[in-house]
N, C-alpha and C positions, 0 to 999 in steps of 0.2 A: 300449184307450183310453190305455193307459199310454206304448203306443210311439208316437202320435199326437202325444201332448204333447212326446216326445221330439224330432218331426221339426219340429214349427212351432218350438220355440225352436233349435231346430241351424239353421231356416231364417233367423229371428229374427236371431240370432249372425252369419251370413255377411251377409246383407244391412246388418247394423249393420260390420262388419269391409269389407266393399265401400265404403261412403260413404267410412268412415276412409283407407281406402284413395286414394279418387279426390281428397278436399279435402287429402290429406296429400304425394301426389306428383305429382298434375298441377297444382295450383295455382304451383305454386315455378317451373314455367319458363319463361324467355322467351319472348315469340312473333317468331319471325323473317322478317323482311319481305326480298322481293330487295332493296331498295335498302340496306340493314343487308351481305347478305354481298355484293355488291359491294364497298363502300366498305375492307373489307377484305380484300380480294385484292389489293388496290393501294396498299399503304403508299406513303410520300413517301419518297424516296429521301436520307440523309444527307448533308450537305455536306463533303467534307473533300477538304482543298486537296492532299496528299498521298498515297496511300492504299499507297505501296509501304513493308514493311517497314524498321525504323530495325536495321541489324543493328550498327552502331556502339555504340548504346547498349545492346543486347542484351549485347553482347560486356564493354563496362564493368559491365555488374551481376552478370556471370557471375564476371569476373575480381576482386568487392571481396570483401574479409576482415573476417570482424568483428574487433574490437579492442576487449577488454575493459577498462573502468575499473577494475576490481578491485572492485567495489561486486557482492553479489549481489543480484539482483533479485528474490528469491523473499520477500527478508527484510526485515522493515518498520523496523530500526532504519537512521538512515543511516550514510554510510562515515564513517570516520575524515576528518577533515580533514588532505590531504596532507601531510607533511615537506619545511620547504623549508631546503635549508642556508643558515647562516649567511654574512651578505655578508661578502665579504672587505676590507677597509680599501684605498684603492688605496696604493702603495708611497710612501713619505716621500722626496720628491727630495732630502733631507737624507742621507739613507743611515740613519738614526737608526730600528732597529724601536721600537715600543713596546709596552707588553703591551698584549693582550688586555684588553676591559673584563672586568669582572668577570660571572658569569653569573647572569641574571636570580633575584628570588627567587619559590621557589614562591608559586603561588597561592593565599590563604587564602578559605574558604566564611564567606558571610556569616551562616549558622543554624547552631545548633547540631546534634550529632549525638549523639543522645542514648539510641541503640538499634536494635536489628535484631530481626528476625523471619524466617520462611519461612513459607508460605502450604500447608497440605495440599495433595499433588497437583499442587505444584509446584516448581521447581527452582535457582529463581532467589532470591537472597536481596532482603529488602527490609531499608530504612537508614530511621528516623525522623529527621526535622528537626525544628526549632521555633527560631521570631523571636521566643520571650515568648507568643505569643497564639496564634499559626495554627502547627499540625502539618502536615508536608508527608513522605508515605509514598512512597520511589520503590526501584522494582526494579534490579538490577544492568543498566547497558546501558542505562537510560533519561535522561531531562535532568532536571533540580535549577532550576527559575526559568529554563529555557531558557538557561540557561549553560553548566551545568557536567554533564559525564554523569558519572555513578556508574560507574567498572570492576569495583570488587570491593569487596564489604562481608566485611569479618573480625570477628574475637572482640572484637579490642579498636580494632584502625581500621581505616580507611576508604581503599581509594582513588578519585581522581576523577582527570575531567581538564577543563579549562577548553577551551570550544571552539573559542573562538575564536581561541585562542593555539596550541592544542595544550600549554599545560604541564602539567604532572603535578603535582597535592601529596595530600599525607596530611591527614585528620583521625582528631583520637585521641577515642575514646567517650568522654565526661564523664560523669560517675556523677549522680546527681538526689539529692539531699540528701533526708533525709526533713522534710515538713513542719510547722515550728512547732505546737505543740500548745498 
């Protein structure tokens, strides 16, 4: 009796695993009609005015070189803004030189710099600002109010550079007074 009950559900089992079967991978396919593979055996034929080989332009893309900006691309800081020399004065038909103007003065940061920090597990020094009210935390190589990038934060200063000029200035840490009591 025992192996009886064994065969009707082993029969049970297939016949339930057959339907699965039939509603599982014959449902899914198209039914294809001749007028269906006709229509594709006979693609429309492409227009083009041309169809022989451009070996001219071949030849120009074989022969270009890349030419680097000096910028890497891999790195999310941008480049430096280029170095441009100083224009030169055109000559005095007088025959008279005269000096040189005198050379710009550095740029001074509108906030205060008022401390540094490093961050665990990173490498990069960060510089505290402050306009009185709002603290502004930036890392070496980042921009300061979209102006000015931080190069290097030290012990006791700072340097930046202004970016849109390219000049360079120093600021010096200010010490924070202790507060009225």
């Amino acid at each position: 009796m025992k192996q009886k009950r064994q065969l009707v559900v082993l029969a049970v089992l297939l016949m339930t695993a057959g339907v699965i079967w039939f509603f599982y991978f014959d449902r899914g396919r198209p039914i294809v009609t001749a007028d269906a593979g006709s229509a594709s055996q006979n693609p429309p034929l492409l227009s083009v005015e041309n169809p022989q080989l451009h070996t001219d332009r071949l030849k120009r893309a074989r022969e270009t070189e890349y030419k680097s900006t000096g910028r890497n691309i891999f790195s999310l800081t941008p480049p430096p803004p280029p170095q441009q020399p100083p224009p030169t004065p055109p000559p005095d038909p007088s025959g008279v030189t005269s000096d040189p103007p005198p050379p710009p003065e550095p740029p001074k940061l509108p906030l205060k710099f008022f401390g540094y920090g490093t961050v665990p597990y990173g490498s990069a020094r960060r510089a505290f600002f402050t306009d009185g009210e709002e603290v502004h935390v930036v890392a070496e190589g980042e921009l300061l109010l979209n102006r000015f990038r931080i190069l290097k934060v030290g012990n006791a200063s700072l340097e930046f550079e202004e970016v849109s000029s390219g000049r360079r200035g120093t600021a010096i840490l200010e010490e924070q007074g202790a507060p009225p009591s």
